[in-house]
C-alpha positions as CSV (number, residue, x, y, z in Angstrom):
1,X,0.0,0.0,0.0
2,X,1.2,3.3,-0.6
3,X,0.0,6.9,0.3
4,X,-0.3,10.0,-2.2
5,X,0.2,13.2,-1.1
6,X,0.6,16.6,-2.5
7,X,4.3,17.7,-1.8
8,X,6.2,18.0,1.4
9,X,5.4,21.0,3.3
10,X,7.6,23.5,5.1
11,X,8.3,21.3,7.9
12,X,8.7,18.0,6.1
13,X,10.9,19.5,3.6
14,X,13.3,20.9,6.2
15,X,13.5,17.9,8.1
16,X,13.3,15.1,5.1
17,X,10.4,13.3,6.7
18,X,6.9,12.6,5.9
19,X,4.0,14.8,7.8
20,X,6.5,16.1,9.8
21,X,4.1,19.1,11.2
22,X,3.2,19.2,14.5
23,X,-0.1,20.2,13.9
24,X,-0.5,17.3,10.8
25,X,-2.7,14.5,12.1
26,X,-1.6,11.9,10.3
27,X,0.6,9.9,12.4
28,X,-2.5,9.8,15.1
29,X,-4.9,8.6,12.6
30,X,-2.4,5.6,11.4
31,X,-2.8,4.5,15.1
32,X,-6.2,5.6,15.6
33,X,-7.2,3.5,12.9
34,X,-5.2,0.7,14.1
35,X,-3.0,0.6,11.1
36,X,-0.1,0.8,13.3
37,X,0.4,-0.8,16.5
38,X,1.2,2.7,18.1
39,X,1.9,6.0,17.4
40,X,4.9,6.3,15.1
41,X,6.2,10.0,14.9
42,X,7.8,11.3,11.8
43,X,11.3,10.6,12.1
44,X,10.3,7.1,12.0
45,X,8.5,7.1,8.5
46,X,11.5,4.8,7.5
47,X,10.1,2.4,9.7
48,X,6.3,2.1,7.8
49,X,8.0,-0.2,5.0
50,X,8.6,-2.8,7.2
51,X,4.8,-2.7,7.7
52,X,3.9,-3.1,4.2
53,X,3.3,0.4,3.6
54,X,5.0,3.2,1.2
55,X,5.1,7.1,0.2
56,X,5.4,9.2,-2.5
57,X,4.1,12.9,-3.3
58,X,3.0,14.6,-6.7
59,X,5.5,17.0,-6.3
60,X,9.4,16.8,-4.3
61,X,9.0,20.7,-3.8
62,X,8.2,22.0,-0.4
63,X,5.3,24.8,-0.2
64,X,3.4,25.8,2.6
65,X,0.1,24.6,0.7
66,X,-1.1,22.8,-1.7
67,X,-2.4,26.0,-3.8
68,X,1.4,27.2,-4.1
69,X,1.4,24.2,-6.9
70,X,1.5,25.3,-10.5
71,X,-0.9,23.0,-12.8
72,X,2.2,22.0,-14.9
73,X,4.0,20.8,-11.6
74,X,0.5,18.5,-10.8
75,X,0.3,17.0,-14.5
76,X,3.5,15.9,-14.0
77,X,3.4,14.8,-11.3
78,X,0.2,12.7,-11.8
79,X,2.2,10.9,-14.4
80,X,4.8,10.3,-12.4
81,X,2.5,9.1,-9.5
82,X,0.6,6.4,-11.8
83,X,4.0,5.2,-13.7
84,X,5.4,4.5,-10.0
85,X,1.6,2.7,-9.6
86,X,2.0,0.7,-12.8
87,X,5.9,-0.2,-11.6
88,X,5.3,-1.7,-8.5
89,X,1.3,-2.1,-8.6
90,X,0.7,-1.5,-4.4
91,X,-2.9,-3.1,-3.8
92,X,-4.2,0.5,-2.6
93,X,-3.0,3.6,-3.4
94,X,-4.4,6.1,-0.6
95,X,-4.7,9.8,-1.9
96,X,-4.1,12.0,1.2
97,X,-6.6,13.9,0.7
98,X,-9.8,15.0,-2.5
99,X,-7.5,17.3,-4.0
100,X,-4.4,15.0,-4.6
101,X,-7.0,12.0,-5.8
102,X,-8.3,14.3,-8.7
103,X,-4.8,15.5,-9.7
104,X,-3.9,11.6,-10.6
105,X,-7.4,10.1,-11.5
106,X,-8.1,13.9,-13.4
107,X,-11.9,13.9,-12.1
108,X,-13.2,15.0,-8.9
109,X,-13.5,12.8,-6.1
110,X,-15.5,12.5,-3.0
111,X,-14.1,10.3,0.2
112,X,-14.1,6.6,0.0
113,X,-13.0,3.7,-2.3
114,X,-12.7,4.9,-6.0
115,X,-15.4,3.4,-8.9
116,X,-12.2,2.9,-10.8
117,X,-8.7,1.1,-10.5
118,X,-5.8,4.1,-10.6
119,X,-4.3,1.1,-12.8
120,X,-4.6,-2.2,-13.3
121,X,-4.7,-4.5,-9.9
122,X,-4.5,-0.8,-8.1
123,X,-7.2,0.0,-6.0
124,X,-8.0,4.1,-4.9
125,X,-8.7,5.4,-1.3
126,X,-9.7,8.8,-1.3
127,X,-8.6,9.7,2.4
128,X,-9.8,13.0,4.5
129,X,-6.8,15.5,4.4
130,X,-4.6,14.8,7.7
131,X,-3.6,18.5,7.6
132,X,-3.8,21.0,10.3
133,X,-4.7,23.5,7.9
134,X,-8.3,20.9,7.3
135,X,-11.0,21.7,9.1
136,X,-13.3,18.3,9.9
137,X,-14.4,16.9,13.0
138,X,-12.6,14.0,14.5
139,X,-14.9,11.1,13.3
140,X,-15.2,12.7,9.8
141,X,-11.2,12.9,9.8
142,X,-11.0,9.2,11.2
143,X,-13.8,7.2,8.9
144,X,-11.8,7.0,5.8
145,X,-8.6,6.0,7.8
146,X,-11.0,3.3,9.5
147,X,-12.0,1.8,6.0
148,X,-8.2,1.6,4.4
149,X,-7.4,-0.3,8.2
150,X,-10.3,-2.8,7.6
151,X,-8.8,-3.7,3.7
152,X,-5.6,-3.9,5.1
153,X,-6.5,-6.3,7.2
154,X,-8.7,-8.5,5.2
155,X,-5.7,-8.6,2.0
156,X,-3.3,-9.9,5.1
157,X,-5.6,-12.4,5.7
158,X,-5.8,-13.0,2.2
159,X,-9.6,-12.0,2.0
160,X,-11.1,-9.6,-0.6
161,X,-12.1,-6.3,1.0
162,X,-15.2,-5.4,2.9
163,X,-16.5,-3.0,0.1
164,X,-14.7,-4.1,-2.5
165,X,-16.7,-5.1,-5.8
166,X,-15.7,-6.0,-8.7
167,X,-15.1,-2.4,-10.7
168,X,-17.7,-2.3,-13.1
169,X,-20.2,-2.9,-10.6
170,X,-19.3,-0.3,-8.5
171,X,-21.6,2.8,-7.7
172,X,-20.1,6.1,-8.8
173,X,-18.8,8.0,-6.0
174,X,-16.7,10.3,-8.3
């Protein structure tokens, strides 16, 4: 599994490590969600491979948001993301967020599994934004993180997904 995200921010760009922000909720909603065993903090994002899961951003440059990204840089970067995808096919690629899921897939998207494979084999997780800067209540924040824990665990146990259907059945939620 990987996760998707825009570009490092300020923090994580100065300090070379994923959601690095203290006000960045993702680290407590890996553990929330019970897709880690505890909290992990940032400086130990080299650790989350060992656990099966991977990062990469659209875009290497550091910005303070997301909006600070030119349209060339997230085109680019969107082909970048789904030639990665295609390379080493993850079972779920979760986008970080509406905004980075419609820069790859190139259609808006709400929160939830994708109708769609991102490619072959590759199935899409729209997640809620972990930022600071994202303003949703706890249980909104933590529902989407809840669903990618419960297909993580069902593909370790070598069971298909609650959820999951085969694609062309699949209600549109894009």
């Amino acid at each position: 599994m990987v996760f998707v995200g825009f570009n490092p921010g300020l923090t994580s760009g100065r300090t070379g490590h994923y959601y690095a922000h203290p006000s960045n909720r993702f680290w407590h909603l890996l553990a929330a969600a019970g897709l880690t065993a505890r909290r992990y903090g940032p400086e130990e994002d080299y650790l989350l491979p060992q656990l099966g899961y991977g990062f990469t951003d659209l875009v290497r440059r550091m910005s303070r948001t997301s909006q600070e990204l030119k349209g060339s840089e997230l085109t680019d970067g969107a082909r970048e993301v789904r030639k990665h995808l295609r390379t080493f096919r993850p079972a779920i690629a979760a986008f970080t967020g509406k905004g980075v899921a419609a820069a790859v897939t190139g259609r808006a998207c709400g929160y939830g599994w994708l109708d769609e494979e991102v490619e072959a084999g590759v199935h899409g997780l729209v997640l809620t934004s972990p930022s600071g800067l994202a303003a949703q209540s706890s249980a909104r924040r933590l529902a989407p993180y809840l669903e990618l824990s419960e297909a993580v665990l069902a593909l370790r146990a070598g069971r298909l997904p609650t959820g999951w259907r085969p694609i062309a059945e699949a209600r549109s939620r894009c």
